[in-house]
Structures are given as structure tokens and as C-alpha cells.
C-alpha positions in Angstrom: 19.2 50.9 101.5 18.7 47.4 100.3 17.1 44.9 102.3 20.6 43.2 101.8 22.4 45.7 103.6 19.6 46.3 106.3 19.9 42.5 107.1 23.5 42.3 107.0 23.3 39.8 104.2 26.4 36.9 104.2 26.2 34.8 101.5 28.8 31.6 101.3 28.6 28.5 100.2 28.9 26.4 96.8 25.4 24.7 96.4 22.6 25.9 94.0 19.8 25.5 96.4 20.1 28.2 99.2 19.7 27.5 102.7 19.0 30.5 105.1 19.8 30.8 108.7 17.9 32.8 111.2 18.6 33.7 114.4 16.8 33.8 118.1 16.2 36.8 120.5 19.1 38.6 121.6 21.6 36.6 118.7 23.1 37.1 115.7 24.1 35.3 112.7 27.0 34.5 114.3 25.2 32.1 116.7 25.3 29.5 113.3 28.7 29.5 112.8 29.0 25.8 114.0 26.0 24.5 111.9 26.2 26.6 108.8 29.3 25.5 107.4 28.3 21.8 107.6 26.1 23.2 104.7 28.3 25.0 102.5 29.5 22.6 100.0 26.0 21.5 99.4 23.9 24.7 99.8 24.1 28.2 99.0 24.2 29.4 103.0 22.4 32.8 103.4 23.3 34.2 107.0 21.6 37.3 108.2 20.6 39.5 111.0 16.9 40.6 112.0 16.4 44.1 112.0 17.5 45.5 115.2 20.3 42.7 115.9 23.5 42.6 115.3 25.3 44.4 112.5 21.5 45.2 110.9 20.5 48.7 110.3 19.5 49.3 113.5 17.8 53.0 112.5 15.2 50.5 110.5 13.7 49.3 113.4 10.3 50.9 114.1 8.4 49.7 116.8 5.5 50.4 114.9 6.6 48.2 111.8 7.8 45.6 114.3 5.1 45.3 116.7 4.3 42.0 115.1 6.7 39.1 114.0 5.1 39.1 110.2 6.9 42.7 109.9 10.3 40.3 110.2 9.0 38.1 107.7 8.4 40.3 105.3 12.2 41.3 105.3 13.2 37.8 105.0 11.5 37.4 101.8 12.8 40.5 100.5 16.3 39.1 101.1 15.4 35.7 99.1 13.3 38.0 96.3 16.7 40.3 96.4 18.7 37.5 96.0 15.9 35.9 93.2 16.0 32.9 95.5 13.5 29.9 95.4 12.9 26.5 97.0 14.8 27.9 99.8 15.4 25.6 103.3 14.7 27.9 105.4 16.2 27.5 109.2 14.7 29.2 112.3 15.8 29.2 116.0 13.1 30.0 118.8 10.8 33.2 118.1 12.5 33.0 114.3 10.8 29.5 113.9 7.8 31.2 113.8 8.9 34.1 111.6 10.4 32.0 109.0 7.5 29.9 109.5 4.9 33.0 108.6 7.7 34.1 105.6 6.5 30.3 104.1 2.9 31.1 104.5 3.0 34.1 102.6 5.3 33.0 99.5 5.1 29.3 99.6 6.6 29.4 96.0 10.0 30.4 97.4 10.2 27.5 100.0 11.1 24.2 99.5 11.5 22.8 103.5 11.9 24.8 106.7 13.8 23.0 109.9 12.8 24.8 113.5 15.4 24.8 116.1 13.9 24.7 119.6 10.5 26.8 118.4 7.1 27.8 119.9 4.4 29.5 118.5 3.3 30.3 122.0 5.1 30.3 125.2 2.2 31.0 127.6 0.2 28.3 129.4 -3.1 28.3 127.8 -6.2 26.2 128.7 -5.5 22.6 127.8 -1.7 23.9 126.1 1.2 24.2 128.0 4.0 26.7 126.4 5.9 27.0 129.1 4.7 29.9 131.2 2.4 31.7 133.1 1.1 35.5 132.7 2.9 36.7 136.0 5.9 34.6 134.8 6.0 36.9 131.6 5.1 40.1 133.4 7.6 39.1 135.7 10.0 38.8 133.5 9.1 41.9 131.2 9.7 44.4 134.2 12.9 43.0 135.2 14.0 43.8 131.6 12.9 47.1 132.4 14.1 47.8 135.3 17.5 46.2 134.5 18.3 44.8 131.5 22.0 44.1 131.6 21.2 42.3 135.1 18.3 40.3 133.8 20.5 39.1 130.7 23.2 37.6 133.1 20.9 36.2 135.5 18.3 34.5 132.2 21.2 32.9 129.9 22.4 30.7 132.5 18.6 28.9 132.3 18.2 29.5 128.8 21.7 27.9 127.7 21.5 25.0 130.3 24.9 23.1 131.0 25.9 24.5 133.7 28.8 22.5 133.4 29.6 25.0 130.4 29.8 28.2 131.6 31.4 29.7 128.8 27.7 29.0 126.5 26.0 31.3 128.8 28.2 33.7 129.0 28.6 33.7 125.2 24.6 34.1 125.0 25.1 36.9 127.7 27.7 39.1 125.5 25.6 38.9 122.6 22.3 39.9 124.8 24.7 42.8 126.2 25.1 43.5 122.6 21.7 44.5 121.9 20.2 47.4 122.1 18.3 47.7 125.3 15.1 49.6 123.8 15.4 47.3 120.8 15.4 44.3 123.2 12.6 45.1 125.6 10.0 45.6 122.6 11.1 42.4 120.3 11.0 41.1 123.9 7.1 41.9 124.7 6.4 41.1 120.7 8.3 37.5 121.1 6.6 36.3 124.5 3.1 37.2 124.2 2.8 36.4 120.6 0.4 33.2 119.3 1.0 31.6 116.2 -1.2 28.7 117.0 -3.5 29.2 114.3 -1.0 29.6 111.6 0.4 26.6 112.1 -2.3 24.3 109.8 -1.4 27.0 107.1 2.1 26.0 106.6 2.3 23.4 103.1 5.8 23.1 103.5 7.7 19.7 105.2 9.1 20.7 108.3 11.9 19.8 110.7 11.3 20.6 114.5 14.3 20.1 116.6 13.7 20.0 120.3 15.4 19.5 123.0 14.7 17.1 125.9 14.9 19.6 128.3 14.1 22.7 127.5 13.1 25.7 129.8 11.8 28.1 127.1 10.3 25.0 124.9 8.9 22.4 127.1 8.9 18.7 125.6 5.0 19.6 125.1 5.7 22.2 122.4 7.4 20.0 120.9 4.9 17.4 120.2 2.1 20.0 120.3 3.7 21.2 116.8 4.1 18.0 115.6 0.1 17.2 115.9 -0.5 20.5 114.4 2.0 20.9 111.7 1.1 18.8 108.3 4.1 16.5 107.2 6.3 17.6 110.1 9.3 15.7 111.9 10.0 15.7 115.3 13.4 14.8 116.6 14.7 14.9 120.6 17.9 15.8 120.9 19.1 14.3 124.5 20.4 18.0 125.5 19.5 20.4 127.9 19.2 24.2 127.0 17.1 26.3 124.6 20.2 27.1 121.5 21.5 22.7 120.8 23.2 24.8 117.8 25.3 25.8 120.4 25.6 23.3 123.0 24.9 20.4 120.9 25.9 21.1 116.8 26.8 17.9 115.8 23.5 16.5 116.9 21.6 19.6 114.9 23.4 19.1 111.9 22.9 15.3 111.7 19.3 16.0 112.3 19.2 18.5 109.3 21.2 16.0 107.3 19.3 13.5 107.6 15.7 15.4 107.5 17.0 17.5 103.8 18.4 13.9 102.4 14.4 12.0 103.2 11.9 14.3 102.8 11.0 15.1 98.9 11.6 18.8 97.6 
């Protein structure tokens, strides 16, 4: 099997420079579908699923291989050395900010830019930093996932969605959790909310975009500007939204933030 067809590769798009799209917990690469064509007559758009989502091979996913996010990283650069891809943008949402964050890291070479939609390298309260959560919080939430997953997905996408005035975003967010394999999703689960990518972040020689919204249950404002301090030649932009996935609830304001971030900040 190619890492192509484990990923569910799509490739679209007219540009020469690719631009890759990853997406969050519980998603698929249909969650970019109102971003990624904004893209298409400029970049060559790469759309793919992690391992274990969507229409990946979901046989590849070993919990062993997987017990760490680098495990996805390493399958994202197989895609862009498959595809003999360089001076990619790559685009992450939540725990995949981090992954395609650790895919730079290792291959810097292949990566021109990276833009991080609504990330955190760590989503527990810790000392002085504030991700968000508390250990019970996480336990908390692990064992409902346990106990029930379908009934912890409907009652956790209202809260990570937002707009309540929008009903049909979280209940888009809850078919494509419903979607997921429920084994699949309690381990990327445990591996996503008690992972701590803290001390990576220095490492990363690439400009970077963080997108964040203003109110963000998953991502608090502090993550936000915590990244910024730590990331080297990083932008910050607010987007006045509430909810954890603005390419979903607020596009238009994601793409003009990417716009304007790719048309800026030097190659």
C-alpha cells in the first residue's frame, strides 16, 4: 500500500507550490472543503486523512505505531516525499498543528510556511501555563469516552463548535465523530490530550501562522499568545469567533488570514 492510498490522498488544484491540509480529532479532509478551494487556482491543494480517520486505511492504525503524534508525522512526509513535494504550506487544525508542526522539524527542506488553525501543543494547565484544562478535567473526559462514546460526542461538539445559534455546525462535527471508529478514537483521544509539545516549539525554523479564536474552549486566548512568545517569526491573528474549527464557523475570516499571511511573509 502507498502512503497515498493509506492517507486517502486528494490532490486538486492548479498552482506549483503545494499546500496541504490537515485535519483535527474526530474530522476528515472534508472538514476543508470551505477553505481549500480558495487555494486552488494558486496552489497545488493536497487533502488527506490521518490514519485511522476517514476514508484512510483504517487496518494501518497500530496503537503501538500511534502512541505518539510523530508516528502521524512521519506519514505526512511520506505523502509530500511520494508526491516529490517541497517548500510545502503546510496547514494544521488543533492536535494536527502540532503534527504538521513536528513533520517541519524533521524535514525542514520540504517546508516553506505552516498556518495553525486553533492549535495547542498542550491542553493541560501546567504551573505558570494555562492550556485549558485540568488533570480530572481530562480523566474526566477520557472515561466518558469510554463508557459512552457516541453519547460523549453529542454532548462535547456543541462546546467544541460554539454558536449555539448554529446547530447544524455541531451536529456536522457530531456525524463525523459518529463516523469514527470508537477504539480508534479513544486512543488518538488519550495520545492528543495528554501530549506536550512545549519543547518543540523553539525547534520549528519555519514562518508560521497561528489562527485563534477569541473564544475558544479547547484553545484558550492564552495558547494563543503562549505560541506566539515561543514560536520564532510567528503571526498571531484573533479571529472574533467563538468555537474550536473557524474553518467551519468562520471561513471567510480563515482564508483572508491565510491570504494575507502566504502574500507577506518571504518563502
Amino acid at each position: 500500500m502507498t502512503s497515498l492510498e493509506r492517507n486517502n490522498v486528494k490532490v486538486l488544484g492548479a498552482g506549483e507550490q503545494a499546500m496541504v491540509f490537515v485535519h483535527g480529532f474526530g474530522c476528515d479532509q472534508h472538514m476543508w472543503r470551505l477553505v481549500a478551494p480558495a487555494f486552488e487556482s494558486y496552489y497545488r491543494t493536497v487533502l488527506l486523512d490521518l490514519v485511522g480517520a476517514g476514508q484512510s486505511a483504517l487496518a494501518a492504525y497500530d496503537p503501538a505505531r500511534y502512541a505518539t503524534l510523530q508516528a502521524h508525522a512521519d506519514d505526512i512526509l511520506a505523502v509530500l516525499a511520494e508526491l516529490n513535494l517541497r517548500d510545502v504550506v503546510l496547514v494544521g487544525h488543533s492536535v494536527s498543528a502540532m503534527i504538521v508542526m513536528l513533520a517541519a522539524i524533521e524535514e525542514p527542506e520540504r517546508v516553506a510556511r505552516l498556518v495553525f488553525v486553533a492549535p495547542s501543543p498542550r491542553y493541560l494547565n501546567d504551573g505558570g501555563y494555562t492550556g485549558g484544562f485540568e488533570p480530572a478535567d481530562i480523566d474526566e473526559l477520557l472515561e466518558a469516552m469510554d463508557s459512552n462514546y457516541l453519547g460523549w460526542s453529542g454532548s462535547i461538539t456543541p462546546v467544541i463548535m460554539g454558536h449555539p445559534e448554529r446547530p447544524e455546525l455541531a451536529q456536522e462535527l457530531n456525524n463525523s465523530f459518529c463516523r469514527t471508529d470508537p477504539t480508534i478514537a479513544r486512543h488518538f483521544a488519550r495520545v492528543t490530550f495528554l501530549s506536550d509539545n512545549r519543547a518543540d516549539l523553539p525547534r520549528l525554523r519555519r514562518p508560521s501562522l497561528i489562527v485563534q479564536c477569541a473564544y475558544d474552549a479547547l484553545a484558550p486566548r492564552a495558547v494563543g499568545d503562549y505560541l506566539h512568545r515561543q514560536l520564532p517569526g510567528s503571526t498571531l491573528v484573533v479571529i472574533d469567533t467563538s468555537g474550536h474549527c473557524p474553518h467551519l464557523s468562520a471561513p471567510k475570516a480563515t482564508i483572508g488570514a491565510i491570504e494575507h499571511f502566504l502574500a507577506v511573509e518571504p518563502a
